[in-house]
Every structure is written in structure tokens, then in C-alpha cells.
C-alpha positions as CSV (number, residue, x, y, z in Angstrom):
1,X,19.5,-63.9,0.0
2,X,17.4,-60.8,-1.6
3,X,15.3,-60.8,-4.5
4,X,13.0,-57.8,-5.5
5,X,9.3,-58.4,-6.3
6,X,8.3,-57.7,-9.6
7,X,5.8,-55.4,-10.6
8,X,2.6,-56.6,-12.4
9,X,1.3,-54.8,-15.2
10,X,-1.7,-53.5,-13.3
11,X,-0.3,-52.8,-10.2
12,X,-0.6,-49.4,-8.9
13,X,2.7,-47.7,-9.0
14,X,2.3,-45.5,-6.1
15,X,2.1,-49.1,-3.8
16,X,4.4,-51.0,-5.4
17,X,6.8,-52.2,-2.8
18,X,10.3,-53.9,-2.9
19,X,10.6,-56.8,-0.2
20,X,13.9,-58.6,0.8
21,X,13.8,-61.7,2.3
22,X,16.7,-63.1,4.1
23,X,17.6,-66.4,4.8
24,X,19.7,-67.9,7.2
25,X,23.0,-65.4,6.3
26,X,24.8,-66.7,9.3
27,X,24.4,-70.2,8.7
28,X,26.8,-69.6,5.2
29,X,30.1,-71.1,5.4
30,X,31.3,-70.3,2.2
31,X,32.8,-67.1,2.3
32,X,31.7,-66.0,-1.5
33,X,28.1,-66.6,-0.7
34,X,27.9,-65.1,2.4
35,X,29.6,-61.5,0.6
36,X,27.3,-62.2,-2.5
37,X,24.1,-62.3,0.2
38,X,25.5,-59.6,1.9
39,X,25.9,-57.4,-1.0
40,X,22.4,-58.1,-2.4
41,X,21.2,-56.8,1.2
42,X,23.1,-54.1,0.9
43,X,20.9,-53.3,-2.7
44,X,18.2,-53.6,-1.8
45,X,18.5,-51.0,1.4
46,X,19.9,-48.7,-0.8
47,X,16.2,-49.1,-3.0
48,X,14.4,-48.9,0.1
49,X,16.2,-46.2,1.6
50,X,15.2,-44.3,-1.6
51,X,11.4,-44.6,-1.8
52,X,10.9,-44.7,1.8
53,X,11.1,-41.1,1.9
54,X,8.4,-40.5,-1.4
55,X,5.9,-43.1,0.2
56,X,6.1,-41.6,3.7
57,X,5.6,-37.9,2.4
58,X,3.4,-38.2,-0.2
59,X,-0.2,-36.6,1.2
60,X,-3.5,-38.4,0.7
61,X,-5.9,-36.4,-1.4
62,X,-8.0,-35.6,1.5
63,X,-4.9,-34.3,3.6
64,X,-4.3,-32.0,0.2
65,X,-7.5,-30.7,0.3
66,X,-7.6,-29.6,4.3
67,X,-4.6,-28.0,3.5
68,X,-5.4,-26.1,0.5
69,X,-8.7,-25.1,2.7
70,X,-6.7,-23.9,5.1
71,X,-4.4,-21.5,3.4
72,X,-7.9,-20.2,1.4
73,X,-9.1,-19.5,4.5
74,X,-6.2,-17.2,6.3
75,X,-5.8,-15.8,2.8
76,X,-9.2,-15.3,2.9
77,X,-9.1,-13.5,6.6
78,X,-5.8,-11.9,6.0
79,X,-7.4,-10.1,3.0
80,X,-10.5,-9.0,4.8
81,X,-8.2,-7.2,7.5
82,X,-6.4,-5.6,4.7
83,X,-10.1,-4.8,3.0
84,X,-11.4,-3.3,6.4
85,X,-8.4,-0.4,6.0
86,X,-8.7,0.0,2.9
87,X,-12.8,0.6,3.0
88,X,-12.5,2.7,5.9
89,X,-10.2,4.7,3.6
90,X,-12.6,4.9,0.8
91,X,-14.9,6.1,3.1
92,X,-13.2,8.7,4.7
93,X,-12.2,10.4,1.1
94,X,-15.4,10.0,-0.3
95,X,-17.6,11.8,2.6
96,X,-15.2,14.5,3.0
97,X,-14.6,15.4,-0.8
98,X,-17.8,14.9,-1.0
99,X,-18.1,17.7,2.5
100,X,-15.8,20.0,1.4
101,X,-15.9,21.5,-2.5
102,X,-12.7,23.2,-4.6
103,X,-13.8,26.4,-3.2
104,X,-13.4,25.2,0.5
105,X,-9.9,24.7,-0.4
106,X,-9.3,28.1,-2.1
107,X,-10.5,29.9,0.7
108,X,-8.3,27.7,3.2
109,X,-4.9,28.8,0.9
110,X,-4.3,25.6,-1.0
111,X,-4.3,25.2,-5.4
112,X,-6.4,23.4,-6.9
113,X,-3.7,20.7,-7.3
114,X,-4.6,19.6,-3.9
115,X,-7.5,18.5,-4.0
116,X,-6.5,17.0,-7.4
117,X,-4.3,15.1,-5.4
118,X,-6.7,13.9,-2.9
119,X,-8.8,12.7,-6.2
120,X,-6.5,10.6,-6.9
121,X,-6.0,9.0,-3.5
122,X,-9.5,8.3,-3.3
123,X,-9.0,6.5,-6.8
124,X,-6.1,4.5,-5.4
125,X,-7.7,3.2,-2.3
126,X,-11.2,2.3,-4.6
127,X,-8.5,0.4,-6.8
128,X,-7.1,-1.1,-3.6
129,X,-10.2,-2.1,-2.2
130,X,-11.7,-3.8,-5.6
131,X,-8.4,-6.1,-6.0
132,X,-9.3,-7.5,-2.6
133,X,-12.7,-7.9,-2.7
134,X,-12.0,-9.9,-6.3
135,X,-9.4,-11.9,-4.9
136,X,-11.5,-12.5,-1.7
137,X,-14.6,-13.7,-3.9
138,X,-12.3,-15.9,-5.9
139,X,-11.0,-17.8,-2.5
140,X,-15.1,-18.1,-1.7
141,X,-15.5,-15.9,0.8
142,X,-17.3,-13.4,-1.3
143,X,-20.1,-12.8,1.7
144,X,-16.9,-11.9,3.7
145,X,-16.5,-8.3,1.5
146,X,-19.7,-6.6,3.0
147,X,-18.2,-2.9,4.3
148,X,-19.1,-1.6,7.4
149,X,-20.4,2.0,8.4
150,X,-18.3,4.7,9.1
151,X,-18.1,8.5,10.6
152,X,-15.2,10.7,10.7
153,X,-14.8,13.9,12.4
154,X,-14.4,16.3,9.7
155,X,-16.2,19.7,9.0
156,X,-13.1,21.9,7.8
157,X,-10.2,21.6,5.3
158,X,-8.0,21.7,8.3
159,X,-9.6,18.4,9.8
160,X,-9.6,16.7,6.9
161,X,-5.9,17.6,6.0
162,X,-4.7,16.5,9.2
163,X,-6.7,12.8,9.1
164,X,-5.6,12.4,6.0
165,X,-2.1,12.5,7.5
166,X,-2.9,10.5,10.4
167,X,-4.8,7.8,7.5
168,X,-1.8,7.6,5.0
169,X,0.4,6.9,8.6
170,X,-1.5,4.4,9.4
171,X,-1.7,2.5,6.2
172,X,2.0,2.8,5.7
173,X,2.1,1.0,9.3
174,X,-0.7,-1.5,8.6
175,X,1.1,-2.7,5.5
176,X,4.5,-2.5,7.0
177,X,3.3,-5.2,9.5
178,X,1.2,-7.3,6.6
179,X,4.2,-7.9,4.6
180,X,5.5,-9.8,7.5
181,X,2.4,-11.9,8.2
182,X,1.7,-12.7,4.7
183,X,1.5,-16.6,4.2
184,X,1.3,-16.1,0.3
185,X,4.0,-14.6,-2.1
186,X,1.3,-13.3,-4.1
187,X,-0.3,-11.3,-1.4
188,X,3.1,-10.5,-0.3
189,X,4.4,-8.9,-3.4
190,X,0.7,-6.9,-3.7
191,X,1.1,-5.4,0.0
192,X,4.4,-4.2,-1.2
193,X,3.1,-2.4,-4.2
194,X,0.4,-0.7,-1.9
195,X,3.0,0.0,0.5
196,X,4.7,2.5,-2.2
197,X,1.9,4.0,-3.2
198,X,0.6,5.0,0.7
199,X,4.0,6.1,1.5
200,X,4.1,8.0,-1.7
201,X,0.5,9.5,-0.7
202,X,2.0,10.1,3.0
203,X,5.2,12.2,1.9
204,X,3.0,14.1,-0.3
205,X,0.6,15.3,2.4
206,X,3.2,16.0,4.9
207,X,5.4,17.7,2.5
208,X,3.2,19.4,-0.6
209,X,0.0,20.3,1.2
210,X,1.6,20.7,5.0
211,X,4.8,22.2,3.5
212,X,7.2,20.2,6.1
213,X,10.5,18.9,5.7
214,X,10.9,15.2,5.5
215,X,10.5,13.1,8.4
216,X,13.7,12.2,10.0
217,X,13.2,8.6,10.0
218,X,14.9,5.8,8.1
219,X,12.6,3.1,9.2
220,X,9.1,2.4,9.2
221,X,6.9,1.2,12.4
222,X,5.3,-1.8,12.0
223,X,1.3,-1.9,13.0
224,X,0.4,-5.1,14.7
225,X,-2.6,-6.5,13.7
226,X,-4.5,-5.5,16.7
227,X,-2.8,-1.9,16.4
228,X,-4.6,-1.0,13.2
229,X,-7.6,-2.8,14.3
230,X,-8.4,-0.7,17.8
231,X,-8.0,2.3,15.5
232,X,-9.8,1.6,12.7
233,X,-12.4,0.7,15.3
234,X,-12.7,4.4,16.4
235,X,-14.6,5.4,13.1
236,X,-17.3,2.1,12.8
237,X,-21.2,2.8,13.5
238,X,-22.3,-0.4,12.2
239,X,-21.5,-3.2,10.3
240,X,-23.7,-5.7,8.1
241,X,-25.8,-8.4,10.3
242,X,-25.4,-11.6,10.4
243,X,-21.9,-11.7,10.2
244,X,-19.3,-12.0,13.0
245,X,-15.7,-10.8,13.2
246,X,-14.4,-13.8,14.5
247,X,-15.8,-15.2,11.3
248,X,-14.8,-13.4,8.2
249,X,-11.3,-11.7,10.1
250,X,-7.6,-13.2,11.5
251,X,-8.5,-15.3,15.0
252,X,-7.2,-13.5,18.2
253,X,-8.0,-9.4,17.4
254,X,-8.3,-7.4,20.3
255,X,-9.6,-3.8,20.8
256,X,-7.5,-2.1,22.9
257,X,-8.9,0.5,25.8
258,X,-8.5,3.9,24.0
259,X,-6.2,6.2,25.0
260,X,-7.2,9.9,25.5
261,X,-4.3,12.9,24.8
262,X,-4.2,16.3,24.4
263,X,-5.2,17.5,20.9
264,X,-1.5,19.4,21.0
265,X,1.7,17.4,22.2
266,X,5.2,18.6,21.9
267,X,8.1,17.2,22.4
268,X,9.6,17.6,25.9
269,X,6.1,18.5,27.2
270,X,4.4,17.1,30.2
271,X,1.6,14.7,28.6
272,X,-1.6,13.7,31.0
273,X,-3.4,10.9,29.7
274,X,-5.7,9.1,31.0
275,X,-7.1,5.4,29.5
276,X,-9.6,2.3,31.3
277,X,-8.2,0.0,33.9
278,X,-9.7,-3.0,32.4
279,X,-6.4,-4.0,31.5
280,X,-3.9,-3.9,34.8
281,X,-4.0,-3.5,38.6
282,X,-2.6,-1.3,41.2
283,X,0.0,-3.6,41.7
284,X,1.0,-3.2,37.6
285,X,4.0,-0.6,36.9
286,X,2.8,1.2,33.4
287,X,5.0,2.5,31.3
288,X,4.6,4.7,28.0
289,X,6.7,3.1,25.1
290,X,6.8,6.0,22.3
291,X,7.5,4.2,19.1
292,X,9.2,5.1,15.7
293,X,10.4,3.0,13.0
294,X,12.2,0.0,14.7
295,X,13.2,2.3,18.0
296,X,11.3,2.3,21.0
297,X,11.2,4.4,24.0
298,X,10.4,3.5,27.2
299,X,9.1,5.9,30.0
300,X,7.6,5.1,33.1
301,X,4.3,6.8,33.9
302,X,3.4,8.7,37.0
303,X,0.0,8.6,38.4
304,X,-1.8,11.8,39.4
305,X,-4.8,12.6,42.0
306,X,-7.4,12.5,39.6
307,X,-7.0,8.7,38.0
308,X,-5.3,10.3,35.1
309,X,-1.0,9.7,34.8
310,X,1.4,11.8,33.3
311,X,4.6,10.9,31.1
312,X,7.2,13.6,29.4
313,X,7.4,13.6,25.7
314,X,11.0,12.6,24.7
315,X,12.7,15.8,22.7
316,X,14.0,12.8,20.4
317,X,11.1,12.4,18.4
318,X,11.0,15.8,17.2
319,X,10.7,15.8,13.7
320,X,10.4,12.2,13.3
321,X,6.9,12.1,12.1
322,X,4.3,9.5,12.8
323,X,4.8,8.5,16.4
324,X,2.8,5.7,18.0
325,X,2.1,5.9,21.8
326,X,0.8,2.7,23.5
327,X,1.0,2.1,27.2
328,X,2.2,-1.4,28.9
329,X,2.6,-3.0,32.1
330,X,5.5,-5.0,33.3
331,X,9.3,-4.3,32.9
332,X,9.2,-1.9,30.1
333,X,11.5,-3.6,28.1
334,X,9.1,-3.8,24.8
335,X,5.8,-3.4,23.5
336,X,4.0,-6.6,23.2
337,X,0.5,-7.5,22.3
338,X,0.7,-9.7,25.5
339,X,1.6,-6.7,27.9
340,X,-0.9,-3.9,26.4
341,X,-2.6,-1.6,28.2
342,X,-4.6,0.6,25.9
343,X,-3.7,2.2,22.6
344,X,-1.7,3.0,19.9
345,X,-2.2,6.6,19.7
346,X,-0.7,9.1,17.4
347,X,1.2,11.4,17.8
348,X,2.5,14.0,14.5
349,X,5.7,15.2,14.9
350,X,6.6,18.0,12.3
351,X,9.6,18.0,10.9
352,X,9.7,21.8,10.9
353,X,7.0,24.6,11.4
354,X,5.3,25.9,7.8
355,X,7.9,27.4,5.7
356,X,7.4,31.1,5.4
357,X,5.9,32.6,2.3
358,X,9.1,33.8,0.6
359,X,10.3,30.7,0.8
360,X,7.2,28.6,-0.9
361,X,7.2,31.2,-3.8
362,X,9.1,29.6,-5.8
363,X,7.8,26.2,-6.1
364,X,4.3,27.0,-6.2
365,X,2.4,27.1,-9.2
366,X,1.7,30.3,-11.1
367,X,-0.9,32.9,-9.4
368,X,-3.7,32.1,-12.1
369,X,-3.8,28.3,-11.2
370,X,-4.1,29.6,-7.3
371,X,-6.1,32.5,-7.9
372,X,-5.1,34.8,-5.4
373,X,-5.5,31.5,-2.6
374,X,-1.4,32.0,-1.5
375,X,-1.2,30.8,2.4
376,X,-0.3,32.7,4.6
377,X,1.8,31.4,7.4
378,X,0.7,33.7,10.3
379,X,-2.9,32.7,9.8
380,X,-3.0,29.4,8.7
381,X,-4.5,27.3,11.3
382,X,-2.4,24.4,9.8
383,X,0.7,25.9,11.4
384,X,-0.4,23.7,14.1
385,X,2.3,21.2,12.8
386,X,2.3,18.5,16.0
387,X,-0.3,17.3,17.2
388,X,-2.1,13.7,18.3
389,X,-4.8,11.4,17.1
């Protein structure tokens, strides 16, 4: 027989239990009992099947708790990585506008719309940057937010155009790859509104103040974590005591060996590069993956007298922009963090040389907002369209 024990008036709800005792079912002879037995059996499974499933995945508080700690925490570390760009960023604007004045930029051929522009980037990435230390202090990590030190290489318009391209291209990357490790729909959604503005930022250097065509790409790379971290790296002199990496960022970030190019690569050009062996053996076949949106190519590299190896550029990324170059060991089937060698480096491929001057007259502005400053495309050391970081 089953029965179902009733629930007292101050008995906790969350432990209340239904019990079925049987007794004896096969010893029935009556056929009516035995189905009426039976069918109260078959009840009371039916109840237990049903809160089985509540009672076993309920969490204890405590359980709660850890887990909520946990997400804070690779929120927390997540948005610190994302901070780290968007500091070094702030940074990098900041000195150099502060370096180089509205006349440096008349004299190097551009309006004063540019460095308008370049204002406002600055603005953007302060904006950036304040959202995620806010939303880093609010998770409790606000001794997390500290910025580190940083120095650029920048005394000319002309170096500080061309790492401003090399920046945006990495941010586009950078948050490219975040949207996919975002844990939180929040964060996710926020990546992707900072996504459209760096791209927007990107296509405006490249196109406005480099006067290329656009880049003949339809897909975006995606920076690993330890991508935009060896680069980023490049530009740190110091960073506030007391505080570790493996302590405030995502666990597991590696620093690549750099990897040392030509400042001038071409497509279809013989590229020697050279890069520690910290990383593989003699015994290790290395192979230069060239990398743009979701393509990559694979070329093995030849090794010359001097340590150094050499590797042709592929005529196919002509034109396609921001390149990444990272070297790899193994089959040369992919690019992995697990088969790195040193790297990423960039490479800019133009998607045409500077437009002639004919050609840019008619969508500049009028002669008194550029005050005689009208580029000229023989001279203008930003002609040097391609080139590496």
C-alpha cells in the first residue's frame, strides 16, 4: 500500500518529503487490491519523480555564494585585460597630442580636422577606460584599476599617424577575440559597442588621414589573449608595486619572444626575421602563419647563416590591411597558443598608394580651413603605405 506523509504546519517546505511504504504486494490474492496497491505505487513515483529533480538541484547558499565569487572574479580579470588596452591607449594619445601641437600637423599636410579627430579618439578611449574601472570597483576589485607606465616611440606626425593605425588594429583584434570569451551578456554586449567605435576609429585613419582605399577584407582577426598581451607589453616601463599580474589579470598569459622585421615589408618580398629560441629546438620545423580575418597562411621558414630565417610575403595580402605575423613549430596546420614561437607582429598592408592630389581635391575641405597645408604626394613621407610593427 502507499500513503503520503502529511506536512505539519511548521515544517520547512524545502524538506518536506513524500514516503511510500509498501507492504507485502505480492502476498495479495485479490486481484482488485493488488491493482489498487499497484496504482497508488504508481502515484506516488510520479510525486517523487517530480521533486526529485528540484531537491537534487537546488544549491546550498554557500555553493551560491562560491559561484557568484567566482564569476566576480573572471569578470573582474576579464575587465582588467580589457582596462590594460584601453589605458595603454589613453596613454599613447595623450603624450603624443600632448608632443605634437595643431601646427605640427599643418606643416606635415593634414587640416585641422585631423587632429580634431584624434581629440576625439582620445575622448573615446578615456570614456572606455572609466566604464571599466567603475564596473571593476563595483565587482571589488577596485585596487585591481592602478595603470601602468608607458613609452611610445613617437617624435613626428608621421610616427604617431602610423601607431595610431597599428593601435586602432589592435583594439579591433583585441575586442574581436573578447566577445568570444566573455562569460557575461553584459560585458558582451559592451565589447560590442567598443568594437564599432575602434573599427569606426580604424577606417577613419586608414582612409581620411592615410587617404587609402578600404581594406579588402570581410572578416576580422581575432587577438588571442596572449596576442594583445605580448604587444601591449612592448610599450610598459613600470607598473604599480605590490601588485602581481597573476593577481588582478586572466590566469595562463604568456609573453611571447618578440619578433624583429624590417620597418618596410611588401608583399612578395623576401622577409629576414629573426626572434629568441627560448621557445623550440633544432629538431622543431617553424613555420610563418600570416594571418587575416579568419584566413591563414602557412609558410615554412628557411634558416640562414647568421641565426636569422627568411620567409616570402604572400602577394595575397596585398591590400588586406592589418596582417598579423606569428611564427609556430610543428605541422603548420594552424596557429595555436600551444605551438607559438614568438609574436604576433604587424604587418600594414595598404590597400592602395596615396591618392594623387587631383584626385583628393575634391573631398577636402575648403583652402581656408587647411590654410595652404594641401599634401603633397611626392613628398609626403606617409606614402610609405606598408609597412610592420
Amino acid at each position: 500500500m502507499g500513503r503520503y506523509k502529511k506536512r505539519t504546519a511548521n515544517e520547512d517546505t524545502n524538506s518536506y518529503r513524500t514516503i511510500c511504504h509498501l507492504s507485502h504486494i505480492a502476498t495479495y490474492t485479490n486481484t482488485t487490491t493488488t491493482l489498487l496497491a499497484i496504482m497508488k505505487l504508481s502515484r506516488c513515483l510520479t510525486v517523487l519523480a517530480a521533486l526529485l529533480p528540484i531537491t537534487l538541484a537546488a544549491p546550498t547558499a554557500s555553493s551560491a555564494r562560491r559561484q557568484v565569487a567566482a564569476d566576480n572574479d573572471y569578470n573582474s580579470r576579464f575587465l582588467v585585460y580589457a582596462l590594460s588596452l584601453e589605458q595603454l591607449a589613453v596613454s599613447f594619445y595623450d603624450s603624443s597630442l600632448s608632443l605634437l601641437s595643431a601646427d605640427d600637423f599643418r606643416a606635415a599636410g593634414h587640416p585641422d580636422s585631423v587632429r580634431r579627430g584624434y581629440e576625439q579618439v582620445l575622448k573615446s578611449a578615456k570614456a572606455h577606460s572609466d566604464y571599466l574601472v567603475g564596473e571593476i570597483t563595483n565587482l571589488g576589485h577596485a585596487d585591481s584599476t592602478a595603470g601602468c607606465s608607458y613609452a611610445f616611440p613617437v617624435k613626428t606626425t608621421e610616427d604617431f599617424i602610423n601607431m595610431s593605425e597599428a593601435i586602432q588594429a589592435l583594439a579591433v583584434s583585441t575586442y574581436v577575440g573578447a566577445l568570444d570569451r566573455s562569460q557575461s551578456d553584459t560585458y558582451t554586449t559592451v565589447f560590442g559597442g567598443m568594437l564599432g567605435v575602434e573599427a569606426r576609429y580604424a577606417n577613419w585613419i586608414s582612409t581620411t588621414v592615410k587617404y587609402q582605399d578600404l581594406a579588402d577584407i570581410s572578416f576580422e582577426y581575432p587577438s588571442s589573449m596572449n596576442d594583445t598581451w605580448t604587444i601591449a607589453g612592448l610599450y610598459v616601463t613600470g607598473c604599480p608595486p605590490g601588485i602581481a599580474p597573476e593577481d588582478i589579470f586572466p590566469a595562463g598569459l604568456v609573453d611571447w619572444p618578440v619578433l624583429t622585421l624590417p620597418d618596410t615589408v611588401y608583399p612578395g618580398q623576401s622577409l629576414s626575421i629573426s626572434f629568441p629560441n627560448t621557445l623550440y629546438t633544432p629538431d622543431d620545423t617553424l613555420f610563418a602563419g600570416f594571418r587575416t580575418g579568419m584566413d591563414t597562411d602557412m609558410y615554412p621558414l628557411v634558416g640562414n647563416a647568421d641565426g636569422s630565417f627568411s620567409v616570402t610575403v604572400p602577394e595575397n595580402v596585398d591590400g588586406k590591411g592589418a596582417v598579423w605575423l606569428s611564427i609556430v613549430k610543428g605541422d603548420g596546420s594552424s596557429v595555436r597558443d600551444d605551438n607559438m614561437v614568438a609574436g604576433p607582429a604587424l604587418l600594414m598592408m595598404a590597400a592602395s598608394q596615396e591618392r594623387d592630389g587631383a584626385e583628393r581635391d575634391g573631398a577636402e575641405r575648403d583652402g581656408a580651413e587647411r590654410d595652404g597645408a594641401e599634401r603633397d604626394g611626392a613628398e609626403n613621407a606617409l606614402g610609405k603605405n606598408t609597412w610592420s610593427w
